[in-house]
Backbone as JSON Lines, residues from 0, in Angstrom:
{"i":0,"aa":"X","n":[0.82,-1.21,0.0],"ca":[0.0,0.0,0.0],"c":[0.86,1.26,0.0]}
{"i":1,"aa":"X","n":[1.61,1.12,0.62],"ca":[2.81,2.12,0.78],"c":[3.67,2.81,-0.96]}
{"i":2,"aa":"X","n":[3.74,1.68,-1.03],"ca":[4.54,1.86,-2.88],"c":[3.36,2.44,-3.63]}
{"i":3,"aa":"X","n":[2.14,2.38,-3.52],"ca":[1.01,2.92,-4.0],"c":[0.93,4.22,-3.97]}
{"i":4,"aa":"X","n":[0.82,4.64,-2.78],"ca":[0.69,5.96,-1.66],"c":[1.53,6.42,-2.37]}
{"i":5,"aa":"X","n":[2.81,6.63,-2.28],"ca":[4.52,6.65,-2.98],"c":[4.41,7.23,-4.28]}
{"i":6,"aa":"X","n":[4.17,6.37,-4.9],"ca":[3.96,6.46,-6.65],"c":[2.77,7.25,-7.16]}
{"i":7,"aa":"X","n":[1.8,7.49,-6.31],"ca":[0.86,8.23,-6.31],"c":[1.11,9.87,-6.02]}
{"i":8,"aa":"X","n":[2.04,10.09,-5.07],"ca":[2.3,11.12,-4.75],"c":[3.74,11.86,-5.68]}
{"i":9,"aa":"X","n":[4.28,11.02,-6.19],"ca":[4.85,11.42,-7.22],"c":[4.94,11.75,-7.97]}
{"i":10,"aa":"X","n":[3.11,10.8,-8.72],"ca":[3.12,11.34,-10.06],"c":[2.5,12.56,-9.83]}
{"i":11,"aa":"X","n":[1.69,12.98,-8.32],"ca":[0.85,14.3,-8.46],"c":[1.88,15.52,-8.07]}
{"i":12,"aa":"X","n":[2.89,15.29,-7.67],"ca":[4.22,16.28,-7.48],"c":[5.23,16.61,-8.99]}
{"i":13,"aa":"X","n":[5.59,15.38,-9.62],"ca":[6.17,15.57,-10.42],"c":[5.84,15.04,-11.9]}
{"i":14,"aa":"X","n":[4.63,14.96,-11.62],"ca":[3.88,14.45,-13.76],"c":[3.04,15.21,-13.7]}
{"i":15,"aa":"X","n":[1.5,15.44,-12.96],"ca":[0.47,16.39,-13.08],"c":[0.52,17.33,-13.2]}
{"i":16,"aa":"X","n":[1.1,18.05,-11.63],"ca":[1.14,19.1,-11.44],"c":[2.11,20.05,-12.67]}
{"i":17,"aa":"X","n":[3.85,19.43,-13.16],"ca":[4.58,19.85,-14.07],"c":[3.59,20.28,-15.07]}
{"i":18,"aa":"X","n":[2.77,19.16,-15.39],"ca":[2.36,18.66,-16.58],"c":[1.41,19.8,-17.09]}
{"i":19,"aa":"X","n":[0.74,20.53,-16.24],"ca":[-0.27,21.51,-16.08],"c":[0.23,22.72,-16.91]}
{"i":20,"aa":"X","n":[1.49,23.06,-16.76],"ca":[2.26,23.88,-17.46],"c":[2.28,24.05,-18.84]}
{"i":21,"aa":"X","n":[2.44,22.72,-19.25],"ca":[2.59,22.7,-21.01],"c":[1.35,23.08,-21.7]}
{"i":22,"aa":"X","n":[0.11,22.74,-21.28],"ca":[-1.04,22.95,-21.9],"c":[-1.38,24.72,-21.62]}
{"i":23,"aa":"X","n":[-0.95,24.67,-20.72],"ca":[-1.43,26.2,-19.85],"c":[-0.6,27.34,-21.23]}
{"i":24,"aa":"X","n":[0.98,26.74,-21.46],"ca":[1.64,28.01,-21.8],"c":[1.2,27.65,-23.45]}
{"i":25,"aa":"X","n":[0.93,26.61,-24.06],"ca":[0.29,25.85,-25.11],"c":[-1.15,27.03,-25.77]}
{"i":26,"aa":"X","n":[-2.12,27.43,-24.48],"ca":[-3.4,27.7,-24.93],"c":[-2.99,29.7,-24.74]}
{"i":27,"aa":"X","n":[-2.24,30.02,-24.4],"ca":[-1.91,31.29,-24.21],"c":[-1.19,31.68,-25.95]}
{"i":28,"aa":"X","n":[-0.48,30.12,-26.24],"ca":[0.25,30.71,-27.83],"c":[-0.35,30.66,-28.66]}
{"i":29,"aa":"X","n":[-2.02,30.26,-28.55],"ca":[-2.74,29.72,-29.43],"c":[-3.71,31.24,-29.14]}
{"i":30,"aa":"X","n":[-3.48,31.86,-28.1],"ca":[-4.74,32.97,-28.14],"c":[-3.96,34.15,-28.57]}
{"i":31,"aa":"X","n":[-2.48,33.84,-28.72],"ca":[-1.83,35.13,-29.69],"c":[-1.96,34.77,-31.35]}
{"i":32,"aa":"X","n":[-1.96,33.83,-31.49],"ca":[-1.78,33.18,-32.62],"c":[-3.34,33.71,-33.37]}
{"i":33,"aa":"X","n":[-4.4,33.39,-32.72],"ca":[-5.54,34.09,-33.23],"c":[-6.23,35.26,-32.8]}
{"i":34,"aa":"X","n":[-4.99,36.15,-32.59],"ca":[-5.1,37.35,-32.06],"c":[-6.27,37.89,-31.07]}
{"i":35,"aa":"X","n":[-5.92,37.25,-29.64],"ca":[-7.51,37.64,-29.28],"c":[-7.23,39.47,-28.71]}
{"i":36,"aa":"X","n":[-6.58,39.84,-28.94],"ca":[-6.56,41.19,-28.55],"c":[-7.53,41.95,-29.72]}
{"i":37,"aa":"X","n":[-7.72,41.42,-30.53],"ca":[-8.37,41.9,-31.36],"c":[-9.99,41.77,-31.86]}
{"i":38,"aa":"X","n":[-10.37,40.82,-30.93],"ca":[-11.45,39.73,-31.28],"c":[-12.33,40.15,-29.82]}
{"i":39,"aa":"X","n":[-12.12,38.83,-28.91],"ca":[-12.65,39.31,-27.97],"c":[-12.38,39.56,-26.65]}
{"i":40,"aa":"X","n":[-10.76,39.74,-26.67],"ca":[-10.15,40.97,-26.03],"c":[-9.86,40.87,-24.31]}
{"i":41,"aa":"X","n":[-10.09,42.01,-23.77],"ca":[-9.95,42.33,-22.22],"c":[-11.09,41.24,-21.38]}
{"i":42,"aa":"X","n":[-11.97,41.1,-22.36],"ca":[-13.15,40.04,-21.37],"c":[-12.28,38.74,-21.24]}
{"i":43,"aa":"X","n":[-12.22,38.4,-22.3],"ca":[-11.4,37.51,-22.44],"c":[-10.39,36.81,-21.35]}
{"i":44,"aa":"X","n":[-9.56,37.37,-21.4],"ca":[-8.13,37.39,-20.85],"c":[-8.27,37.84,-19.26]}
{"i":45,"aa":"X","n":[-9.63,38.41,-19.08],"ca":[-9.8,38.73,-17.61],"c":[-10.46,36.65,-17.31]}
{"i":46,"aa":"X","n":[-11.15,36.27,-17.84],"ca":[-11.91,35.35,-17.99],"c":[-11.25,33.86,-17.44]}
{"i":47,"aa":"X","n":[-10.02,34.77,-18.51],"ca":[-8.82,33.44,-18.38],"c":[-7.74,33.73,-16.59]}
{"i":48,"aa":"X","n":[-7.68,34.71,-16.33],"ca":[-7.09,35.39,-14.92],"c":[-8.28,35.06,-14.15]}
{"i":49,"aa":"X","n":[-9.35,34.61,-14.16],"ca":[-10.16,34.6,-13.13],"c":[-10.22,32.98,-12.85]}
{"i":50,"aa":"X","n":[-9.92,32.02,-14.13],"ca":[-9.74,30.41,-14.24],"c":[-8.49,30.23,-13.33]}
{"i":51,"aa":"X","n":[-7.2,30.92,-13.69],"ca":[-6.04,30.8,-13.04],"c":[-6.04,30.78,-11.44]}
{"i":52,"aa":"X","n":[-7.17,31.68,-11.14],"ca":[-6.89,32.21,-9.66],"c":[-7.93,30.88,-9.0]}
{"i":53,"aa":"X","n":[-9.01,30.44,-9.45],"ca":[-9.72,29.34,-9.3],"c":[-9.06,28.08,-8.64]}
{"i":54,"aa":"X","n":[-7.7,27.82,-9.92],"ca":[-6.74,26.73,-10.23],"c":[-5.97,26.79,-8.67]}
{"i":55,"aa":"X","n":[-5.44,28.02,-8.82],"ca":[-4.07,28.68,-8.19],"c":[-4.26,28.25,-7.09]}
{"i":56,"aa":"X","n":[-5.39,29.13,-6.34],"ca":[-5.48,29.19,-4.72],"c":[-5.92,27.71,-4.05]}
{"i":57,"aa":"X","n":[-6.76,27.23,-4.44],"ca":[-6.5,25.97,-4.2],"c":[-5.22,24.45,-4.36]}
{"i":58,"aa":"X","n":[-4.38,25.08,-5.5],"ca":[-3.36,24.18,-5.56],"c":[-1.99,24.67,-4.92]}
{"i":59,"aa":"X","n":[-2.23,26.31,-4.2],"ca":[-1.23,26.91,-3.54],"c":[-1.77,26.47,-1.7]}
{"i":60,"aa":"X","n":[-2.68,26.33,-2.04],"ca":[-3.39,25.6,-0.33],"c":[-3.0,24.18,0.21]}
{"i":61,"aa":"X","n":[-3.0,23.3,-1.4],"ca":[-2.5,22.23,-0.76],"c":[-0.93,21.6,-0.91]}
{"i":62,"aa":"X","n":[-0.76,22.73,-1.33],"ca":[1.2,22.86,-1.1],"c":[1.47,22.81,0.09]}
{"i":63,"aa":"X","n":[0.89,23.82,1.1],"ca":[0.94,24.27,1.92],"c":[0.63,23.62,3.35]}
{"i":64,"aa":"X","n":[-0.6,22.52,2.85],"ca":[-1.45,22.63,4.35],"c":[-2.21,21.21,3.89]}
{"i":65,"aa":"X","n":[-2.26,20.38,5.17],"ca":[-2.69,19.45,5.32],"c":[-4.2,19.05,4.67]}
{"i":66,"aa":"X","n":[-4.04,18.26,4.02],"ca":[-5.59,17.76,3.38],"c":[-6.67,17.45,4.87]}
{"i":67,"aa":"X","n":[-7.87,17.99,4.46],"ca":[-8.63,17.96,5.58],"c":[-10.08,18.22,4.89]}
{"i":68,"aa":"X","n":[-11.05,17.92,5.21],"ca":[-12.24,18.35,5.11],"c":[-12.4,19.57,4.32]}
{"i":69,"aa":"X","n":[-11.95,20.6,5.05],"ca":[-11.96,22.34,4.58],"c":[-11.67,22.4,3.3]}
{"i":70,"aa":"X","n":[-9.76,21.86,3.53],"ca":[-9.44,22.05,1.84],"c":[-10.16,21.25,0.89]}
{"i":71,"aa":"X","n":[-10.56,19.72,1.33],"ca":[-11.6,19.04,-0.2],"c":[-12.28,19.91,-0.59]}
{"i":72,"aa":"X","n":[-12.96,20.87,0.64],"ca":[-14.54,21.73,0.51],"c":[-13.98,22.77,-0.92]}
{"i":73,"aa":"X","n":[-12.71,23.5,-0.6],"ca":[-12.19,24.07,-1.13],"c":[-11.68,23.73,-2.79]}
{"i":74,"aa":"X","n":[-11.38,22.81,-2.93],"ca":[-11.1,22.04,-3.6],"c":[-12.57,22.01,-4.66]}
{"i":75,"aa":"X","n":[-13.35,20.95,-4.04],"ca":[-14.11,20.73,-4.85],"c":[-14.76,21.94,-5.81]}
{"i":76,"aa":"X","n":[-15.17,23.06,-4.19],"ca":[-15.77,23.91,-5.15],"c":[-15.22,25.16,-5.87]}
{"i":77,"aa":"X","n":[-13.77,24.99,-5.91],"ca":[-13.06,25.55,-7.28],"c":[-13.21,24.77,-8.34]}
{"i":78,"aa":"X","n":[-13.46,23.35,-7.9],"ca":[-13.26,22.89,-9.51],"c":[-14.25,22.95,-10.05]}
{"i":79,"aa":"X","n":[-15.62,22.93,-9.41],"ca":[-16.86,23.25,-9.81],"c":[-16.98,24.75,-10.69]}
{"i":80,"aa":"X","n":[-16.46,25.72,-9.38],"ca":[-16.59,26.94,-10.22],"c":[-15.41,27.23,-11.4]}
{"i":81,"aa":"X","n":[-14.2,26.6,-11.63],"ca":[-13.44,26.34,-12.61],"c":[-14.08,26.29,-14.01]}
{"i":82,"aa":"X","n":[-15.17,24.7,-13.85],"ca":[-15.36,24.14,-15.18],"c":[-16.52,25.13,-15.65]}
{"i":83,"aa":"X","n":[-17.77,25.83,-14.96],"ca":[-18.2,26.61,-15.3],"c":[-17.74,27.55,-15.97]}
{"i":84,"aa":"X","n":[-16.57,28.32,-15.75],"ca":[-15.77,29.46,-15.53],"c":[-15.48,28.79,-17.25]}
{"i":85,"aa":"X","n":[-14.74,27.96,-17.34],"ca":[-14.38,27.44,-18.35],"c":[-15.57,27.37,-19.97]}
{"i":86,"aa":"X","n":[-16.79,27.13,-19.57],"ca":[-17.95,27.05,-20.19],"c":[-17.54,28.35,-21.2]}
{"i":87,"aa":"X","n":[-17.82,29.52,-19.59],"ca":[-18.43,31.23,-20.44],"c":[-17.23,31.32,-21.17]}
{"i":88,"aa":"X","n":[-15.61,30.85,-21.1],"ca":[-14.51,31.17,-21.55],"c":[-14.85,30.72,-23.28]}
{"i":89,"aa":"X","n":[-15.63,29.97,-23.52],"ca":[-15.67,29.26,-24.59],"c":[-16.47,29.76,-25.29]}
{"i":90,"aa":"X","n":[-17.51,30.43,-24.58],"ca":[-18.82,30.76,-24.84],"c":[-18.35,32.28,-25.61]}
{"i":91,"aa":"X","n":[-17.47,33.0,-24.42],"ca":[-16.85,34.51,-25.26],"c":[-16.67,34.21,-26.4]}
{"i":92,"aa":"X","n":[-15.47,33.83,-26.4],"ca":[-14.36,33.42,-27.47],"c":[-15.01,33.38,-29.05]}
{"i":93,"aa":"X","n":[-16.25,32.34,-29.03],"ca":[-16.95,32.19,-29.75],"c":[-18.17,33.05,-30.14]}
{"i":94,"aa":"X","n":[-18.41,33.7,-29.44],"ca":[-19.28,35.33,-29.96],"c":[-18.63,36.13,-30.26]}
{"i":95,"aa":"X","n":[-17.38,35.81,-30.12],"ca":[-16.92,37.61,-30.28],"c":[-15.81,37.24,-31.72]}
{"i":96,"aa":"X","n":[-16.1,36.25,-32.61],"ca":[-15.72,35.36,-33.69],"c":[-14.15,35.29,-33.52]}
{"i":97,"aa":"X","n":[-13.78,35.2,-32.46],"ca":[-11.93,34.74,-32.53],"c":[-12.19,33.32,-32.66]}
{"i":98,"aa":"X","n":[-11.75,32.64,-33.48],"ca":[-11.39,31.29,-34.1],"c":[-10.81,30.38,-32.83]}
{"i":99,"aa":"X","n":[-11.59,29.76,-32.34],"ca":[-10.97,28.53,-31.55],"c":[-10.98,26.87,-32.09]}
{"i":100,"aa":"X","n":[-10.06,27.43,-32.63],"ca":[-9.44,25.77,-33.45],"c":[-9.49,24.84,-33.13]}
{"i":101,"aa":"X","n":[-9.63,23.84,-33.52],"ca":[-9.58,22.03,-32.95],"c":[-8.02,21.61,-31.84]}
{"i":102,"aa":"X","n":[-7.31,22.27,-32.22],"ca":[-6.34,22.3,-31.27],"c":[-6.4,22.78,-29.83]}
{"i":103,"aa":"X","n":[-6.79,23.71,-30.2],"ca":[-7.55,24.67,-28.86],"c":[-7.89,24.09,-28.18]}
{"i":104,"aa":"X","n":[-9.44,23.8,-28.41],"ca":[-10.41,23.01,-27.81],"c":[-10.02,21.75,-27.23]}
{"i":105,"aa":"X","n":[-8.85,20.62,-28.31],"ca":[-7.91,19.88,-27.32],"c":[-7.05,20.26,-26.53]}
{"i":106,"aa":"X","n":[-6.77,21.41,-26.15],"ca":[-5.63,21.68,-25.02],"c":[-6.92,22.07,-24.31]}
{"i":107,"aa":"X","n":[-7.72,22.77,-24.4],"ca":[-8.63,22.9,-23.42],"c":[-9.38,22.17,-22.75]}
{"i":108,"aa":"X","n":[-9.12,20.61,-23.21],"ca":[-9.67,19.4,-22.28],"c":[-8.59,18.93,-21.49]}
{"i":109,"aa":"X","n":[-7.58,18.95,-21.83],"ca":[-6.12,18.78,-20.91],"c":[-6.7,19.83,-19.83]}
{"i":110,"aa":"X","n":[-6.9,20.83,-19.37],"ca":[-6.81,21.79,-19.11],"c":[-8.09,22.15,-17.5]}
{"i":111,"aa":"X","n":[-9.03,21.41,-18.77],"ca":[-10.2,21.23,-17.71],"c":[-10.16,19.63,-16.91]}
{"i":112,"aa":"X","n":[-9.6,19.02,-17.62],"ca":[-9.97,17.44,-16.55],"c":[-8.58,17.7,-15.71]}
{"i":113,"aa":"X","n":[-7.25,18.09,-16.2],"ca":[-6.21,18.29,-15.03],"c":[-6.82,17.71,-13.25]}
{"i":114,"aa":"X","n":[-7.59,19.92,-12.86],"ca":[-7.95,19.37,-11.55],"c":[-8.93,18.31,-11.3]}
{"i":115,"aa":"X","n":[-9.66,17.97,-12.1],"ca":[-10.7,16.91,-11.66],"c":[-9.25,15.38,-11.64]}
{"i":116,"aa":"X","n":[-8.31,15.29,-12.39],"ca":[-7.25,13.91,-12.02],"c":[-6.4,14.47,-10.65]}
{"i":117,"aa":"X","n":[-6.08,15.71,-10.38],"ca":[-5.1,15.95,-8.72],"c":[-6.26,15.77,-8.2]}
{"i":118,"aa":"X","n":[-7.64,15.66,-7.75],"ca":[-8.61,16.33,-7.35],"c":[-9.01,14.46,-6.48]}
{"i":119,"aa":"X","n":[-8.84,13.43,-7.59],"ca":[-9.26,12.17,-7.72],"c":[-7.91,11.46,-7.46]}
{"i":120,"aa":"X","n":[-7.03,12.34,-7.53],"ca":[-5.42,11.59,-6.53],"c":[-5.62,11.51,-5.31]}
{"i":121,"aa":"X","n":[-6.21,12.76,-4.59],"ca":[-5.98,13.63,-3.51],"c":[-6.63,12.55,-2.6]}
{"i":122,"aa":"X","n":[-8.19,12.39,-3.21],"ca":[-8.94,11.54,-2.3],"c":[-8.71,10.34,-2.36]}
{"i":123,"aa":"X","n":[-8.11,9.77,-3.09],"ca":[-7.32,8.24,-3.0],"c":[-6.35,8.45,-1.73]}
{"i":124,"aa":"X","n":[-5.52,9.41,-1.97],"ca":[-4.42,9.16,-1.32],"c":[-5.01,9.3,0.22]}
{"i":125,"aa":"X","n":[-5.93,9.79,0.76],"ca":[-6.95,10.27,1.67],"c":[-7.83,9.75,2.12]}
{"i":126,"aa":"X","n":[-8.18,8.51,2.39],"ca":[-9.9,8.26,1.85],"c":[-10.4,8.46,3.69]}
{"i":127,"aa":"X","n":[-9.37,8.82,4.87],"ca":[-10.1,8.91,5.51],"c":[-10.51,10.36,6.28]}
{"i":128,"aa":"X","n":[-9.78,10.89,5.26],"ca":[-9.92,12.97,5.19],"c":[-11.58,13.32,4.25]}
{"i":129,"aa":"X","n":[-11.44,11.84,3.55],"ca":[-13.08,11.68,2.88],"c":[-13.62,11.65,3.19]}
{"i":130,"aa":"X","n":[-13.87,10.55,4.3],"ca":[-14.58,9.77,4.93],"c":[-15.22,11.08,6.2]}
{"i":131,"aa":"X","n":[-13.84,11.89,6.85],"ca":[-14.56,13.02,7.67],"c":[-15.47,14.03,6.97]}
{"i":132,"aa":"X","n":[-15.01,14.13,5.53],"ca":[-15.77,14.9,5.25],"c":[-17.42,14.9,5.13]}
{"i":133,"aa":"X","n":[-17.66,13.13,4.14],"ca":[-19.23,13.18,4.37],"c":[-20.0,13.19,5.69]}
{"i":134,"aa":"X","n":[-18.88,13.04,6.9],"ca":[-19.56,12.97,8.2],"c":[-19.88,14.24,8.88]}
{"i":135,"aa":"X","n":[-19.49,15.63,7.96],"ca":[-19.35,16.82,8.13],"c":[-18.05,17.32,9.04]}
{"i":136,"aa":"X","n":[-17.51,16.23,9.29],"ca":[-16.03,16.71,10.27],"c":[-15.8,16.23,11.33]}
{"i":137,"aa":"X","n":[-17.26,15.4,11.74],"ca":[-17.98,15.59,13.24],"c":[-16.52,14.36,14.18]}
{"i":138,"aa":"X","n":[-16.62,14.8,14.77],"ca":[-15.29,14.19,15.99],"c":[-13.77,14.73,15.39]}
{"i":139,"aa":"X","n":[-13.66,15.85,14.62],"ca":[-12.53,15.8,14.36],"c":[-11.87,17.44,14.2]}
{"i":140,"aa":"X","n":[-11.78,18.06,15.26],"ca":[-11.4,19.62,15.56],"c":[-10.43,20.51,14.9]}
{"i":141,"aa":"X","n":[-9.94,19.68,13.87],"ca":[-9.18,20.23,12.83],"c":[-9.94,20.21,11.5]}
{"i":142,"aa":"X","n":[-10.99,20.01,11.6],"ca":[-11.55,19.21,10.33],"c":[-11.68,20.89,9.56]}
{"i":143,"aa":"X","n":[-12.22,22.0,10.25],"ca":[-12.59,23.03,9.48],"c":[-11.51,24.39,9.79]}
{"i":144,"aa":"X","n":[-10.14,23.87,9.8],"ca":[-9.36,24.98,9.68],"c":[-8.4,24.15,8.79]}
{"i":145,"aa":"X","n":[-8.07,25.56,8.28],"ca":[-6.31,25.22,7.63],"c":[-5.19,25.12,8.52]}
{"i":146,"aa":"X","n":[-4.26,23.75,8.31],"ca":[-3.53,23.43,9.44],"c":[-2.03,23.22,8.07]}
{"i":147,"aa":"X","n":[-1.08,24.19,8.72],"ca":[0.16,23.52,8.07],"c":[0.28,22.57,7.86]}
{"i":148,"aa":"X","n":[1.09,21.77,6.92],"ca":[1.46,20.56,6.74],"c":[2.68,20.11,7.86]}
{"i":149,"aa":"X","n":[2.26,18.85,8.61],"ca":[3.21,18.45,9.44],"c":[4.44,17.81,8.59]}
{"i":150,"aa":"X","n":[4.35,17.7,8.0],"ca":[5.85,17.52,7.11],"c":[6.17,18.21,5.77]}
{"i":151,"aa":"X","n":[6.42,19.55,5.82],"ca":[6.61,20.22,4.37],"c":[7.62,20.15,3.39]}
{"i":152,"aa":"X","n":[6.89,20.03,2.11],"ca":[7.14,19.68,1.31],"c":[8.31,20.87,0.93]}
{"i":153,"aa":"X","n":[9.59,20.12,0.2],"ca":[11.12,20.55,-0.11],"c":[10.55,21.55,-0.39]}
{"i":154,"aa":"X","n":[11.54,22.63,0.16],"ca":[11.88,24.29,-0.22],"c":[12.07,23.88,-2.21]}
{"i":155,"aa":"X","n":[13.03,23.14,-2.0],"ca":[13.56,23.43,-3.62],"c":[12.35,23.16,-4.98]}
{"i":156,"aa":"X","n":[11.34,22.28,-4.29],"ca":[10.35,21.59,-4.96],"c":[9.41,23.02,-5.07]}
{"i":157,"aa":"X","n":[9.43,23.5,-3.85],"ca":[8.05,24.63,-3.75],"c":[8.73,26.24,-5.09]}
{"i":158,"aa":"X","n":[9.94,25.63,-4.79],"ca":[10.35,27.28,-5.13],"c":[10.33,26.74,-7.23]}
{"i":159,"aa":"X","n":[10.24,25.54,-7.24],"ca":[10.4,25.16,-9.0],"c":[9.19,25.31,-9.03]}
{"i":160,"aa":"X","n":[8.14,24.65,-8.3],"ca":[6.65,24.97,-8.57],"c":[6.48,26.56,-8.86]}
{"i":161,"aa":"X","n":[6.99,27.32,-7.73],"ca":[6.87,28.84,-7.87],"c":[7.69,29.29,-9.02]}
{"i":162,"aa":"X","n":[8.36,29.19,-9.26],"ca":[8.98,29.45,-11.08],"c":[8.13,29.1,-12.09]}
{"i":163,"aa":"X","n":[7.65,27.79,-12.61],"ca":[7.09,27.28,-12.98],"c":[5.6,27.8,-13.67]}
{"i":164,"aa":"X","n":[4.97,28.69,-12.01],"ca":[3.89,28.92,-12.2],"c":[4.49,30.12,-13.19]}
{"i":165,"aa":"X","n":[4.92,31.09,-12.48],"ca":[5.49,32.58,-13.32],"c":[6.12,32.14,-14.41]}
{"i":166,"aa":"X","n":[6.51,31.53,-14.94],"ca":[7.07,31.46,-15.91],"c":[6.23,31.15,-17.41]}
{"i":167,"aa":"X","n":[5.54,29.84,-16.88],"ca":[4.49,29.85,-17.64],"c":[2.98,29.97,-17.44]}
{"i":168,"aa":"X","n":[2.95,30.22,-16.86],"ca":[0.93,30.92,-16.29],"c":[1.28,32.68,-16.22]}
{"i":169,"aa":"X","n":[2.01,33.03,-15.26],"ca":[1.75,34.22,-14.75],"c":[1.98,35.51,-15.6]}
{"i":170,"aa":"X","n":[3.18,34.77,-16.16],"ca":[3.96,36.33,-17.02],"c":[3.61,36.05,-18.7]}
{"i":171,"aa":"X","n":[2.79,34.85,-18.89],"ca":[2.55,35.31,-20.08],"c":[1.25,35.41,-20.31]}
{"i":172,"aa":"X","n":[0.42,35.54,-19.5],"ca":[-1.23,35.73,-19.14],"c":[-1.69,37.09,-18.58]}
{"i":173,"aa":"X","n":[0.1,37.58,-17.84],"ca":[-0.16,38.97,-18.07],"c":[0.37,39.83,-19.16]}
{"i":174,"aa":"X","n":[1.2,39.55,-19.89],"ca":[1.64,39.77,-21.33],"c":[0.17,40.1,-21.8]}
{"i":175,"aa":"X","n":[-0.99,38.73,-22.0],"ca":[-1.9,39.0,-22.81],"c":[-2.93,40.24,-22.34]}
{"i":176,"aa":"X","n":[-3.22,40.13,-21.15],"ca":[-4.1,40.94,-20.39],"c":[-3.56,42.32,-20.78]}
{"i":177,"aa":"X","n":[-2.12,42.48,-20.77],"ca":[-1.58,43.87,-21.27],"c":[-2.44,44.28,-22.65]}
{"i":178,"aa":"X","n":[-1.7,43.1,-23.94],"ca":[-1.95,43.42,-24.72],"c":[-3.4,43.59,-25.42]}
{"i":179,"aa":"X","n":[-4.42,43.25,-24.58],"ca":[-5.34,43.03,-24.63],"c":[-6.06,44.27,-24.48]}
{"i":180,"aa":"X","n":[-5.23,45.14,-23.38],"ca":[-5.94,46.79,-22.9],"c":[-5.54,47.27,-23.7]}
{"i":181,"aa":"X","n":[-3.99,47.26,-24.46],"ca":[-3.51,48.01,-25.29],"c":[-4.46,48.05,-26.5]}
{"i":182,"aa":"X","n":[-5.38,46.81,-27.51],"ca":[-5.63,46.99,-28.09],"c":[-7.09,47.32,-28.38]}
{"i":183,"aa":"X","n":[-7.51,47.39,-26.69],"ca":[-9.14,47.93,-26.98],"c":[-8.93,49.18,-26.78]}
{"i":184,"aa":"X","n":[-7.74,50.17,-26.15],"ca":[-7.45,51.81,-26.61],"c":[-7.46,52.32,-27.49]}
{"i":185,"aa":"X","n":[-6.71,51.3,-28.58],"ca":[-6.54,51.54,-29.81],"c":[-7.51,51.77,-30.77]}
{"i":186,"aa":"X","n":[-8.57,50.36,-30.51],"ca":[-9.82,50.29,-31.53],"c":[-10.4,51.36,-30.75]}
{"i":187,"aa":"X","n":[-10.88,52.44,-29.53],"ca":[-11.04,53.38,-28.95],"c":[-10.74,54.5,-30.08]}
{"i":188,"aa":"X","n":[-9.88,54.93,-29.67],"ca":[-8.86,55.63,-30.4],"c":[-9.55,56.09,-31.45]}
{"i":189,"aa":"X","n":[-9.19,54.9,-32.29],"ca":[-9.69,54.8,-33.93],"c":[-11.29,55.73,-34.03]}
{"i":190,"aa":"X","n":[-11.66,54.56,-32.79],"ca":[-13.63,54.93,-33.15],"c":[-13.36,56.3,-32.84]}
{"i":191,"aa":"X","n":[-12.58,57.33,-31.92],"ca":[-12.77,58.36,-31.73],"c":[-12.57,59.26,-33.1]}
{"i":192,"aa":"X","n":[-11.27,58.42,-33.23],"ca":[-11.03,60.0,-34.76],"c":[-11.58,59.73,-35.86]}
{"i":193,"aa":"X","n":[-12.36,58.48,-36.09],"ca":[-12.99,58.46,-37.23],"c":[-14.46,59.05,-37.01]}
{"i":194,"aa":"X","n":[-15.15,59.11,-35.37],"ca":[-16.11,59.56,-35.84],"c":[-15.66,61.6,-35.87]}
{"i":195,"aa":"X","n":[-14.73,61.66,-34.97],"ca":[-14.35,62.98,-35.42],"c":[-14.42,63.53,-36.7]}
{"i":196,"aa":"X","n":[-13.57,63.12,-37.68],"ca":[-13.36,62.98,-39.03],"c":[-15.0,63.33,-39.69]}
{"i":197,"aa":"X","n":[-16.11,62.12,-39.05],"ca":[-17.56,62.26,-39.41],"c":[-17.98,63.13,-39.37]}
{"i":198,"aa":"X","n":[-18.1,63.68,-38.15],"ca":[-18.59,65.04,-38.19],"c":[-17.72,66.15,-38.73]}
{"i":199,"aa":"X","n":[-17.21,65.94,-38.8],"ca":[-15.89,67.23,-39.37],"c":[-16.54,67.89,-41.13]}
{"i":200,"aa":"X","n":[-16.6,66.38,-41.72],"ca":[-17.26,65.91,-43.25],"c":[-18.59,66.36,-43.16]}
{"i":201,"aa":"X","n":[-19.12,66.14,-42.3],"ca":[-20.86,66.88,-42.57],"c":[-21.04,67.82,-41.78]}
């Protein structure tokens, strides 16, 4: 059971979690690629910063802090509000006619089942942090706080995760969000001096 536990926690430290990265920095080259600064823009890209923070705070919680009741609670209902979140992301994209390609749409299932597989590690590796939970917690006085982890996980591990994230989530999602304001000023802009121009002509 142990080699289970083991191999389990490995692959959610060093295959999943890594793994989260490639698709993440994958669907950001694909929304320059069909220019969403131009399409459908600041909603957009706020849309996609609001999925991240969904992702984030919950997978920065259980870096941190002992699986318990609270965090599943936590857990679950980011991923709930995630895949929703994920819906309207699709839903923009596609009204506001920026092209979401067949590629896309496959990185965007990588993307969405991710937390639902850490999500279905977690409670394996757990089943009796489960087990408090459907009981609502009851006999167990830690059940509804966040409690450090009694054995934390390597500095060097946390600080590659923390690169990792910035490197590919953070700084190029704010790249887009930039370019994204930059170019609804612009189409601004435009609408201003052309209708200037309008009236100028009549």
């Amino acid at each position: 059971m142990n080699d289970v536990q083991d191999a389990t926690t490995r692959y959610l430290m060093y295959g999943l979690l890594p793994g989260w990265f490639v698709p993440g920095i994958a669907d950001w080259a694909l929304h320059r690629r069909t220019r969403i600064e131009d399409t459908s823009g600041t909603k957009e890209s706020a849309i996609h910063a609001l999925m991240m923070t969904e992702v984030g705070v919950p997978l920065a919680l259980t870096l941190l802090c002992e699986v318990n009741p609270l965090l599943m609670t936590v857990q679950l209902g980011a991923t709930a509000a995630h895949e929703a979140t994920a819906l309207w992301d699709v839903r923009t994209a596609v009204r506001s006619d920026r092209e979401v390609t067949p590629v896309e749409q496959h990185v965007h299932s990588f993307l969405e089942t991710l937390p639902f597989a850490a999500l279905a590690s977690l409670m394996c590796l757990h089943p009796g942090q489960v087990r408090s939970l459907l009981r609502g917690g009851r006999g167990d006085p830690r059940a509804w706080r966040l409690v450090p982890r009694r054995r934390p996980l390597p500095r060097g591990y946390l600080a590659g995760i923390g690169l990792g994230v910035a490197a590919c989530v953070a700084l190029p999602y704010a790249e887009e969000f930039v370019r994204c304001v930059r170019g609804s000023r612009r189409r601004r802009k435009n609408r201003t001096e052309r209708e200037f121009v309008e009236r100028k002509s009549s």
